[in-house]
C-alpha positions, 0 to 999 in steps of 0.5 A: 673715558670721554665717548662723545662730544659736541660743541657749538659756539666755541673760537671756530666752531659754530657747531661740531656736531656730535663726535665719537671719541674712541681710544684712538681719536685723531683730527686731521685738517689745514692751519686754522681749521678748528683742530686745535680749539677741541682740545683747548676747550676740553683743557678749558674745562679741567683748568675751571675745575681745578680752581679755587675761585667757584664764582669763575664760570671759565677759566679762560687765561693760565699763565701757566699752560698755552690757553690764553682765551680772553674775554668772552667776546674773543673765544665765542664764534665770530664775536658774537656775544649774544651767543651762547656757548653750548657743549655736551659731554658724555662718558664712561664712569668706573665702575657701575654708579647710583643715585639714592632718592630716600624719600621714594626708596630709589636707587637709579644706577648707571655706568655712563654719564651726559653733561650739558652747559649753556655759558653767555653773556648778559645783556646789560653787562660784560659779566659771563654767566652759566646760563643752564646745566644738566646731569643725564643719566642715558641707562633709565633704570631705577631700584625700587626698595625690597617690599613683598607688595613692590615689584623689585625694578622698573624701567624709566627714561633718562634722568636729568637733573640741572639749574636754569636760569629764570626769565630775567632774574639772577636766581635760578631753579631745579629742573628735574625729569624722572626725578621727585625733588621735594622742598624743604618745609618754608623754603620754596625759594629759587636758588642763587648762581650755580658754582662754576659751570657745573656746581649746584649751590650750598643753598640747593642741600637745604632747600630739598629734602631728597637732593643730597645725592647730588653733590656725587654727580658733580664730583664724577664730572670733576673727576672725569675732567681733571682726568684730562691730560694735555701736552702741546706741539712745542714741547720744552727745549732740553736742559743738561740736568734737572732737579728733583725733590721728590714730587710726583706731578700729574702728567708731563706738564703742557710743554713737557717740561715734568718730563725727568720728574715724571720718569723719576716718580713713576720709577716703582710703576710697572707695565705689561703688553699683551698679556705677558707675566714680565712687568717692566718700570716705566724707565725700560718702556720708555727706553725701550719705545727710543730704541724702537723709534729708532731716536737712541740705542739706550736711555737712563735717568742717572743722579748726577748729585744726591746733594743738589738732587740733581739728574741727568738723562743720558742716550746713547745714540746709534753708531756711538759708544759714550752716553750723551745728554739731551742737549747733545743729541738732535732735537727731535728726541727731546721732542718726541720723550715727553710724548712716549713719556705722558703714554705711560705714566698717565694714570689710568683711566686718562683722556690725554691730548697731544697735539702734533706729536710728530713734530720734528720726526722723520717720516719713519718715526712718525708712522711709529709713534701709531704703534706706540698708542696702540701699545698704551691703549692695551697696556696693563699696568700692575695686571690691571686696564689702564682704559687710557685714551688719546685725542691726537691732533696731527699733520702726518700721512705716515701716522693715518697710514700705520693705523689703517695698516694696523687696523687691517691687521687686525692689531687695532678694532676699528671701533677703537679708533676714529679719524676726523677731517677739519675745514677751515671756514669759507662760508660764514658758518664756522669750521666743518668737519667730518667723520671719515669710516675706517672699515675693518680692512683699513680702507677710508672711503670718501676721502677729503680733497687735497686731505695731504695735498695734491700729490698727484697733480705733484707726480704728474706735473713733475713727470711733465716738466722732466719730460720738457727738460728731456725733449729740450735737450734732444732738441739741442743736441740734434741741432748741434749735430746739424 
């Protein structure tokens, strides 16, 4: 689970600062205000990873998703290339981890984990490079091997190993603290570009006797991005059937068009709420959360064709009696089921942005959609946590205003969730944004001007204006009388 971020340099943002990401993270603010460019680089980073091509430092265009980024020159802030684009990443590991130094007999164990990248531009070219990386390890504590004449732990300050690049050249070198990296006999050379953003290279293992461990780190970073989730505001418009071979996708796809195959694969998997023995499959949560929603009386995913391996989804709608598919009904419900979909059949352990889920929802239904990320927060899934977590950007006063009543009611901690507020750029220095506290009575103190528009000034000049209608026609009515 991602638990901070901090990115400087990016579309927007000059900076924003380091942000707290809770199971429930939601960003609020205007058109243009940075929300949408958070999760793009956090898309950004999971698609690189996912790549064959290591000498790519980002992945910045992906016919198949929403991010189309460019070049260098169009997604660092303002344009400016001889910036670099700078991000700290930290999180939560599964379970507890350890990184083995053999030549000192040390085992430095952890549970959580920092990333930090520095990307740019060279100077002399339009090529983009990684100019910098580290892996910090915050808990400091080191293993010393069992030895009656050694004492059995010590406590250190944070561990940090990483490439930067030296003054001038295309090579690199290790940078290390707490760390005592040897050389290889007659290999004190400084080692080649890094692979990707992140990646040590091949030549690192054969330069240094003692680094073997490190190709662990990069595989918890890889596995924490490709953890990553995304499914944008325009979600794919409905089909009266789907095929499906067999394939289990990843999640729900960016527009939600994996939605069928996703039910499908998960049919075996089972979810429980708040304890209780009964297990359900993921058909009758995701049914059960329309009905709920309010969007339909019943739901099933039925073959229409076991030749073609063609299916159908059919909703029964409120006051109706025959089943319908999804092009039969209003479009919101096609919108909002990739939505209630992704929140339960990401696997555990996922960080899952969606943008703008309420889009195309009755105010009602946007204040349910709250319920159901705090349901998918404390669901378990075959008696096990699922330690998923949402960042959520929105639009919706109704969605703001169930958590606050939630977290009043004790249903939802406030640590579990935190509230951000995005603001356009109006003085040269980028997109701003600020934490808004949720205390433990769902109070937000401070709020933002116009953070829903001005709906006071609306009530008042409405009352106004009726009262002017009102005073005019008192007026005309005595004149005719007279």
């Amino acid at each position: 689970m991602l638990t901070q971020l901090r990115i400087q340099n990016f579309k927007t943002w000059q900076d924003t600062t380091p942000l707290r990401l809770a199971p429930i993270t939601v960003f609020f603010g205007g058109n243009s205000s940075g929300k949408s460019s958070i999760g793009q680089f956090l898309l950004m980073l999971r698609r690189t990873v996912e790549q064959p091509d290591r000498s790519m430092v980002f992945y910045t265009a992906d016919d198949q998703s929403i991010m189309h980024l460019g070049s260098f020159g169009s997604y660092v802030f303002d344009g400016e290339t001889g910036r670099d684009v700078d991000f700290e990443i930290e999180w939560k590991c599964e379970g507890s981890k350890q990184l083995i130094d053999p030549l000192h007999s040390r085992r430095h164990r952890w549970s959580q984990m920092k990333f930090n990248g520095k990307v740019g531009q060279l100077a002399d070219s339009e090529r983009v490079v990684c100019k910098a990386f580290s892996y910090i390890l915050p808990e400091g504590r080191a293993r010393i091997s069992s030895r009656a004449s050694a004492p059995r732990s010590e406590t250190m300050p944070e561990m940090r190993v990483g490439l930067e690049r030296t003054n001038g050249g295309e090579k690199y070198r290790l940078v290390t603290s707490e760390y005592k990296e040897k050389h290889s006999p007659g290999r004190a050379w400084p080692l080649p570009t890094p692979a990707r953003f992140y990646g040590f290279p091949e030549e690192l293992y054969s330069y240094f006797q003692n680094v073997a461990g490190f190709a662990g780190l990069q595989l918890e970073l890889e596995r924490v991005l490709k953890s990553i989730h995304y499914l944008g505001p325009l979600r794919q418009y409905p089909k009266p059937s789907y095929t499906w071979a067999g394939q289990a996708p990843s999640d729900v796809g960016f527009q939600g068009e994996n939605t069928v195959a996703a039910l499908l694969a998960g049919a075996e998997r089972t979810f429980n709420v708040g304890g209780k023995t009964r297990y359900a499959p993921l058909q009758q949560v995701v049914a059960r959360w329309l009905v709920k929603l309010g969007v339909a009386d019943n739901f099933t995913v039925e073959c229409a064709s076991k030749s073609t391996h063609t299916y159908q989804t059919l909703l029964t709608m409120p006051g109706r009696k025959k089943p319908v598919t999804l092009p039969g009904v209003g479009f919101g419900v096609s919108q909002v089921l990739p939505v209630v979909t992704q929140a339960f059949y990401a696997p555990p352990n996922s960080t899952i942005i969606i943008e703008q889920p309420e889009l195309h929802l009755h105010p009602a239904v946007q204040s349910e959609l709250a319920d159901l990320f705090i349901e998918a927060i404390g669901t378990k899934e075959g008696g096990a946590e699922r330690k998923v977590q949402f960042l959520i950007e929105s639009h919706s006063e109704h969605f703001l205003r169930r958590l606050q009543r939630r977290v009043a009611e004790q249903e939802l901690k406030p640590e579990d969730v935190a509230v951000y507020f995005c603001e356009s750029p109006d003085d040269g220095n980028g997109s701003g944004i600020r934490a808004l506290q949720v205390d433990k009575c769902g109070r937000i103190k401070h709020w933002p001007k116009n953070f829903f528009g001005d709906q006071m000034t609306d009530i008042a000049e409405t009352r106004k204006a009726g009262l002017k209608q009102e005073m005019a026609a008192t007026k005309g009515a005595q004149g005719a009388k007279a």
